[in-house]
N, C-alpha and C positions, 0 to 999 in steps of 0.2 A: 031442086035437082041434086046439091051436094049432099042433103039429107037422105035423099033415094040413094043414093051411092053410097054413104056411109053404112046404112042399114043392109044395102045389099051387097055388102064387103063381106068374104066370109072370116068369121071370128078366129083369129089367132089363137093356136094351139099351141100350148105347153108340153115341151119332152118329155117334161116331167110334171107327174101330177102333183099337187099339191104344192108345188114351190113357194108359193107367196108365205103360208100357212108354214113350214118346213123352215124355209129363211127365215120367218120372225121369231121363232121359236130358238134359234141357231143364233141367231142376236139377243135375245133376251139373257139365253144361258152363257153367253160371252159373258157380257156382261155384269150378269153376276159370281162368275167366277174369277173373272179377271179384270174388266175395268172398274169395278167397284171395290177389292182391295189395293187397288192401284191409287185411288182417286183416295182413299184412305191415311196411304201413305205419304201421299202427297201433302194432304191436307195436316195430318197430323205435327210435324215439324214443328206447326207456327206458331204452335200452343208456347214454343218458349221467345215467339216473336222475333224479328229479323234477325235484331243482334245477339240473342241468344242462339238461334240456327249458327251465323256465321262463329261465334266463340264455339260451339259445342265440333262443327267439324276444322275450326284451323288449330286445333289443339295437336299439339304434338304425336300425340301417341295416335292420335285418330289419322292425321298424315301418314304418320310411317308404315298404318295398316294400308291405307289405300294404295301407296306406292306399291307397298308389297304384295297387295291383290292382284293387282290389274298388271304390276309388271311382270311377274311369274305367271299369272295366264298368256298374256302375250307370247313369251317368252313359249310358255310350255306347246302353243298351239302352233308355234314355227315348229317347232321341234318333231311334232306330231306330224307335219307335211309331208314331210319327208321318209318317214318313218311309214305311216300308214298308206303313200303310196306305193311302197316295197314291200308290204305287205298284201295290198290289192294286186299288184301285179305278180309277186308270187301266186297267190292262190288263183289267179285268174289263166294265167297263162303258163305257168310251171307245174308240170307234173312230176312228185317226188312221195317216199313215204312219208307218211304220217301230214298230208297235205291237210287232209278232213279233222285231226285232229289240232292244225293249228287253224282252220279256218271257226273250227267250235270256239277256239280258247280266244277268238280275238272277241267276245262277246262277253266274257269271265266279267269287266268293269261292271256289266249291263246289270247282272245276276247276283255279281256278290254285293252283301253289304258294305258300305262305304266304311262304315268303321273298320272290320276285318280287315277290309284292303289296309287299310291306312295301321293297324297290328299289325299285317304281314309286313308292308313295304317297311315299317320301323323295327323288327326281329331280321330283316335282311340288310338292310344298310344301316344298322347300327355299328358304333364302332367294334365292338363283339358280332358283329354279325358276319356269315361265310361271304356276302361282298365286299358291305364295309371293311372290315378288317385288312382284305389284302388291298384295298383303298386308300386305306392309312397307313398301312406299312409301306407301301411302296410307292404314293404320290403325296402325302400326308395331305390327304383331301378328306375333308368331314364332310358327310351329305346327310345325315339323321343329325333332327335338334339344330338347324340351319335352313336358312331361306332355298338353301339346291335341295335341302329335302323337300319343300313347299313344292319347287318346280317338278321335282322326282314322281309326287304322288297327284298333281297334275297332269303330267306327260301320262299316267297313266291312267286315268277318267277318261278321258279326251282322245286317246287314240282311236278306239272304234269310231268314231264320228269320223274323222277322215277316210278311215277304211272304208265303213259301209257308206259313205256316201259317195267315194269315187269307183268302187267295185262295179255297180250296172254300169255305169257311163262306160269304163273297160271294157266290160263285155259288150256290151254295143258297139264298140269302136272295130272290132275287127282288127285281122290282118292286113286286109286287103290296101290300106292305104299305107302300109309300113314298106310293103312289099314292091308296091308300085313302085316309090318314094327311093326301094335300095336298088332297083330296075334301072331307075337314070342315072346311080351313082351314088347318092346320098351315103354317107357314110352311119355309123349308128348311131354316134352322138347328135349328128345333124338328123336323122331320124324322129329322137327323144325332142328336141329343140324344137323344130319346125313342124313337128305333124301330130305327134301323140301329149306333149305338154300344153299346145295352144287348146285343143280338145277339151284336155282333160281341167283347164284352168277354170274356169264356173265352179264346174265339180268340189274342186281343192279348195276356192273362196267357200263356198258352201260347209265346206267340215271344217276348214280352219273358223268360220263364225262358233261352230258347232258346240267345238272344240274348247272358244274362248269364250262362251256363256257359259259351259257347265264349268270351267275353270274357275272365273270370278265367284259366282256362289257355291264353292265347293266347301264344304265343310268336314263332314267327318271323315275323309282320308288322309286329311292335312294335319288336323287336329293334335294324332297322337307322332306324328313324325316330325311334324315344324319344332315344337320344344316351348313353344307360345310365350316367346319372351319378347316383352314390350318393347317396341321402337327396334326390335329386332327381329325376330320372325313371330308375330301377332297380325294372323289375317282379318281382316275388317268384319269376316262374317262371327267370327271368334267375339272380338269387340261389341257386335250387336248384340249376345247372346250374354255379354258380360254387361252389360247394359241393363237388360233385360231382367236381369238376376238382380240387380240395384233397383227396381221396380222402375227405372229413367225409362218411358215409353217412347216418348217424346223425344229423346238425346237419340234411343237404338234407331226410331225414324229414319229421324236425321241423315245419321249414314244410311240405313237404306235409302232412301232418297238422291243420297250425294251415288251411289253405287250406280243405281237407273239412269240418272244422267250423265254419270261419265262412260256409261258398258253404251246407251246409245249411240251415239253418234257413230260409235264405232261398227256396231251393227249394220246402221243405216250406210254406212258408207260401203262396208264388204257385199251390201244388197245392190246399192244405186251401181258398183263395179261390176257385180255379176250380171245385173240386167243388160248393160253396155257391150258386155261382151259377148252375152247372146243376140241381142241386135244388132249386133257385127258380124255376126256369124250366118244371121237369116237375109 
């Protein structure tokens, strides 16, 4: 009888054709583009065996790149929040001249070469430069050839990523609940607080992560404006590439390795937040 019924079950159809075939294929290509240099890197480290890994990354100079990686992304992708939601909400809701024109240029990171960036940002904040200079004349603040240029050319990678990733959620949000919200009283700050910021907060985890992975592996904007002085402004990825050039394959791992596991967790945690928050929300 269950055999009659089974057979006489009609066969489940797929939306989409091909999916089984389409999925394996879609894993395979993963795969080999990304879990298998992954797995690479992983593996390679051990070649100089445990206590070689742990000497190779508690070395000094190898600390003080990491600190200054991961602190200056941090650092750059707060900065970025705030920033690139004033900028989403400029172009979203403000209508003024040359809107179309700033709404092109917050895309310039995407387009120009990282190097050029990283030329410009050091011919403008250098201390001869039309920023720097009134900088240092008049706060005597150095930011080119210093860890705040690291953060400088940072903040500046990394702002599109807040931008375009809270700009739709903007637009979908509407007036209408701002509106309601100044109806009963709400004042604008209480507005921004309670109805547009809880909104828009997924959104802002999401570019702040964005924000603060293309920060850690940033290389060639930083490069020509940090000043790459060891235990001083020398970023980790700088270090791997000096590595690298010493033929040490095995040592540049290394800190790759030590990089994946410490950018995780932090990843994972701005993920496992934002999910929380949309299942608070549904």
């Amino acid at each position: 009888m269950s055999a009659a019924l089974a057979l006489a079950a009609p066969r489940r159809v797929r939306a989409i054709p091909g999916f089984g075939l389409a999925f394996g294929i879609t894993l395979a290509w993963l795969s080999v583009i990304v879990l298998v240099p992954l797995a690479a890197l992983a593996i390679r480290p051990w070649e100089l065996g445990p206590l070689g890994v742990w000497d190779s990354l508690t070395e000094p100079r190898v600390l003080a790149s990491l600190r200054l990686s991961f602190g200056a992304a941090l650092l750059a992708a707060a900065i970025d929040l705030p920033l690139g939601l004033l900028l989403a909400w400029a172009i979203v809701r403000l209508r003024f001249p040359g809107r179309a024109l700033l709404d092109a240029a917050i895309d310039l990171p995407f387009a120009l070469p990282t190097a050029v960036a990283g030329i410009a940002l050091t011919a403008i904040l250098a201390p001869n430069g039309w920023l720097g200079a009134p900088l240092a004349a008049a706060f005597g603040w150095k930011v080119a050839f210093t860890p705040w240029g690291v953060v400088a050319a940072l903040v500046f990678v990394g702002l599109p990523f807040v931008t375009r990733t809270v700009e739709p959620v903007l637009r979908d949000l509407g007036a209408e609940a701002e509106e309601a919200a100044a109806t009963l009283g709400a004042t604008r700050p209480q507005v921004l607080a309670r109805v547009v910021l809880p909104a828009l907060l997924p959104a802002l985890l999401s570019g702040f992560g964005l924000a603060f992975a293309r920060a850690v592996g940033e290389y060639g904007s930083v490069i020509f404006i940090a000043g790459n002085m060891p235990m001083v402004s020398e970023i980790a990825p700088l270090l791997i590439v000096v590595r690298l050039e010493q033929f040490d394959y095995a040592g540049a791992a290394a800190i790759g390795l030590a990089m994946l596991l410490l950018s995780f967790p932090v990843l994972l945690a701005l993920n496992l937040w934002q999910r929380a928050l949309r299942r608070g929300r549904a």
